[in-house]
C-alpha positions in Angstrom: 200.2 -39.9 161.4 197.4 -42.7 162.0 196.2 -43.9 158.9 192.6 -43.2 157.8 190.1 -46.0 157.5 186.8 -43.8 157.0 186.6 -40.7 154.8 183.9 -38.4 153.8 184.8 -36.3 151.2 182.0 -33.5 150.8 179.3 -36.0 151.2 175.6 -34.7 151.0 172.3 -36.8 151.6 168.7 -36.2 150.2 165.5 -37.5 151.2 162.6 -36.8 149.1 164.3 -33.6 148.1 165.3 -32.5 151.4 168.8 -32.3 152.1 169.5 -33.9 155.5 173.3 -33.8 155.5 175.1 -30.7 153.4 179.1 -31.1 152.1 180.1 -33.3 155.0 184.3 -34.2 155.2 185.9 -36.0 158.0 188.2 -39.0 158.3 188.3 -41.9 160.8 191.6 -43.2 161.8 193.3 -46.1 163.1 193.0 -46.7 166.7 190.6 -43.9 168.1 187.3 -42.9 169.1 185.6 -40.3 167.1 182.3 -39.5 168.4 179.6 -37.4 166.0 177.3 -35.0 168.7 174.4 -32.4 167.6 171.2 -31.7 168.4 168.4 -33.7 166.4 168.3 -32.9 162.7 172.5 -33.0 162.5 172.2 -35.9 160.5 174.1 -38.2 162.9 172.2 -41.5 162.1 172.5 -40.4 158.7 176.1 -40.3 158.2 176.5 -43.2 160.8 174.5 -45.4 158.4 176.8 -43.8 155.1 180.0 -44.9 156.9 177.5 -48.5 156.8 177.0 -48.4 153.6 173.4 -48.8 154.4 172.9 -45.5 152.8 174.1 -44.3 149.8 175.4 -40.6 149.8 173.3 -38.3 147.2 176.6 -36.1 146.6 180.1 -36.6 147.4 181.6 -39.8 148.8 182.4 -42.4 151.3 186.0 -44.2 151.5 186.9 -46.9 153.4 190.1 -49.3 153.0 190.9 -46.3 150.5 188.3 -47.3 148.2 185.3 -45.9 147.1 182.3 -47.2 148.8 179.5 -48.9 147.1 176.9 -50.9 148.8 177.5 -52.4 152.3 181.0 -51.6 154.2 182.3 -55.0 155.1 185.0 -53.3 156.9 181.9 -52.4 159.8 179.8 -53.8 162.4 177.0 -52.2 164.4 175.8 -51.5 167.6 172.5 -50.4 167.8 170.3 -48.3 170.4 167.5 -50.8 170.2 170.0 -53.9 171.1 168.1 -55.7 167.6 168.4 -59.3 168.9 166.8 -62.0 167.5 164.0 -62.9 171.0 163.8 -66.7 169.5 167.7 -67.1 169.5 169.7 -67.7 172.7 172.6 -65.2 173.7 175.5 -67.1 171.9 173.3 -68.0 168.8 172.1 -64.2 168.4 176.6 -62.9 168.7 177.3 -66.1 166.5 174.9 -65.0 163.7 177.1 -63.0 162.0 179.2 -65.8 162.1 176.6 -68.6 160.6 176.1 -66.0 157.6 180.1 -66.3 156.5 179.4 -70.4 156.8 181.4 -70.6 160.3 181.6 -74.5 161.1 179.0 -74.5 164.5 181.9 -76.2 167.0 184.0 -72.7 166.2 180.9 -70.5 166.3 179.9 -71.4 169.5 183.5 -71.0 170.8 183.7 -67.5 169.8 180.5 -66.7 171.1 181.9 -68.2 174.5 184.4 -66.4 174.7 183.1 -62.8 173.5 180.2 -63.5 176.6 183.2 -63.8 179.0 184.9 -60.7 177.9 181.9 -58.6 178.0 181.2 -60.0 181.6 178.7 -62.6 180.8 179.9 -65.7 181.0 177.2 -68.5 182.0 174.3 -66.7 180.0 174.8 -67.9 176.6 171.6 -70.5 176.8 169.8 -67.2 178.2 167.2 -65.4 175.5 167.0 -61.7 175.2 163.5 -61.7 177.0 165.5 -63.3 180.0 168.4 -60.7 180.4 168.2 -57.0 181.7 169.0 -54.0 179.0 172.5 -54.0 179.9 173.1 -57.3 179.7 171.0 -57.4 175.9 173.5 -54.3 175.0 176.4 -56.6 175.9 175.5 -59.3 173.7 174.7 -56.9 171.1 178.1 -55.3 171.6 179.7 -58.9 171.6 177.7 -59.7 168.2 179.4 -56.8 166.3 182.9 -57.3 167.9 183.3 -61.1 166.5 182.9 -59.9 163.0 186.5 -58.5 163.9 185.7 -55.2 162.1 188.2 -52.5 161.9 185.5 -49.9 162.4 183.1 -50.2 165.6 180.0 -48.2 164.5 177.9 -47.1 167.9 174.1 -45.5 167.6 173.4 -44.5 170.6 174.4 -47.2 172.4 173.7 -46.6 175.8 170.4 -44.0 175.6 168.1 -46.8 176.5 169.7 -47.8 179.3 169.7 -46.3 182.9 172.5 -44.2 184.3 174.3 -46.8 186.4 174.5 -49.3 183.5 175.1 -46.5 181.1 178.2 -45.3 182.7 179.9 -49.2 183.4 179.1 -49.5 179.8 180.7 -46.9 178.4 183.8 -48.1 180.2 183.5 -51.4 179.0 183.4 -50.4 175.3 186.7 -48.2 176.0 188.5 -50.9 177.7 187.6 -53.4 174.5 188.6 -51.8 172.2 192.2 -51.8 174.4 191.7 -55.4 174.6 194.7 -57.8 173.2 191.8 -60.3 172.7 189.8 -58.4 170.2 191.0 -56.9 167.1 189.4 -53.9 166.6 190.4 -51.1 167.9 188.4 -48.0 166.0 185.1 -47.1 166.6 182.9 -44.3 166.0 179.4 -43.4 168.1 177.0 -41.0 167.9 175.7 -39.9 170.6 173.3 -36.4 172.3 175.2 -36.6 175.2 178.1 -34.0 175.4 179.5 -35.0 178.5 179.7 -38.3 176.7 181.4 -37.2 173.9 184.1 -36.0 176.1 184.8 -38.5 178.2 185.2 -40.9 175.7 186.2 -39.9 172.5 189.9 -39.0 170.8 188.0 -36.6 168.5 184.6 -35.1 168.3 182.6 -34.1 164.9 180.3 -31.1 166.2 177.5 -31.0 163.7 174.7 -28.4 163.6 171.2 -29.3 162.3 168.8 -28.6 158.8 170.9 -29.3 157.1 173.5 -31.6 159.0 177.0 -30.4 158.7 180.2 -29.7 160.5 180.4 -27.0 162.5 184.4 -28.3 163.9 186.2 -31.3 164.7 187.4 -31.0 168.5 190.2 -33.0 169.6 189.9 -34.3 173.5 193.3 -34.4 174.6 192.9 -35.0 178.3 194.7 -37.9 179.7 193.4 -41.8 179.9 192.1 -43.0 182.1 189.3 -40.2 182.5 186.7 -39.6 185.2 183.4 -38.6 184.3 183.3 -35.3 185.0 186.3 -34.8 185.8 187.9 -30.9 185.6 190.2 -31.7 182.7 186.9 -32.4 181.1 185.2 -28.9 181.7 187.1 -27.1 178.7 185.9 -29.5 176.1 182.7 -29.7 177.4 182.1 -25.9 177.5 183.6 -25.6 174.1 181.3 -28.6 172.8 178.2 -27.0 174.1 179.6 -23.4 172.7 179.6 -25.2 169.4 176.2 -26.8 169.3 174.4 -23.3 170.2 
């Protein structure tokens, strides 16, 4: 059995005395995809950001590396819906960050910028500044930014809502064929996503959450073969199941 990186054990969340997430418990393991899906309210943001460590859980706990969790998961990088570049750094400077902020010498920064931009199909734009590249291509960079931390968990919020269908759909391929990639090392991610049809075409697993307050409902695991099409008929079952779920 793959071994498990994440794992919420009955974890619970309170803002201002309202309980947002209620006895949560799922694990993340090595090498798959586990996608969190509900309708708003579930809490997905929420427990995205506990596997973060950006927030605390109010009951329960977070492990990661088989430890505890307490304060900021260094074993994590994020993607985030709103790309969150920095407009008055270039493309390489904005995926090398991370690397600055660990004291990276700038000669080896700047390589591993250059070659995250090639393998996320943007090679030639790392003088280019966010205001000067479309959403996709701002997504890439952002996708390229969390990948050369090397994390073992990918964390995805969202990542392709803002985007339009066509770029949507050849970046949800690119993000499965990464993390397939014997050029980068991490191989695990989890996303949350509203999308069902998502869900299902690219996950291993799938947390179905229902909403006020956030918990599981099942975990569903989608077995159909790689590569997938989207919507493809092997696809239907989950999807009708996922959608039973939810409602």
């Amino acid at each position: 059995m793959a071994e498990s990186l994440v794992s919420l054990i009955g974890a619970g969340r309170s803002f201002d005395g309202v309980e947002v997430v209620h006895d949560v418990t799922f694990d993340v393991f090595d090498g798959e995809m586990l996608a969190l899906i509900g309708p708003s309210g579930a809490g997905k943001s929420t427990l995205l950001r506990m596997i973060a460590g950006l927030i605390p859980p109010s009951s329960g706990e977070v492990r990661s590396g088989g430890r505890v969790l307490t304060g900021l998961n260094p074993d994590t990088a994020m993607v985030f819906q709103s790309f969150a570049l920095l407009p008055w750094l270039n493309a390489a400077d904005n995926i090398a960050l991370p690397l600055e902020a660990r004291g990276v010498p700038a000669a080896e920064r700047l390589r591993q910028a250059a070659h995250l931009l090639d393998l996320v199909g943007l090679g030639g734009h790392a003088r280019a500044y966010p205001r000067e590249l479309s959403g996709g291509m701002r997504q890439r960079v952002g996708l390229a930014r969390a990948l050369c931390q090397a994390p073992p968990v990918l964390l995805l919020d969202e990542p392709f809502s803002a985007l339009d269908v066509l770029t949507a759909h050849t970046l949800r391929d690119q993000v499965v064929d990464l993390l397939h990639e014997a050029a980068i090392p991490t191989r695990t991610a989890v996303m949350v996503t509203h999308s069902v049809e998502e869900a299902a075409y690219m996950a291993d697993r799938v947390v179905a959450l229902r909403a006020n307050p956030g918990r599981v409902v099942d975990v569903v695991t989608v077995d159909a073969p790689r590569p997938r099409r989207w919507g493809a008929p092997e696809l239907v079952p989950f999807v009708d199941r996922l959608y039973a779920l939810m409602t």
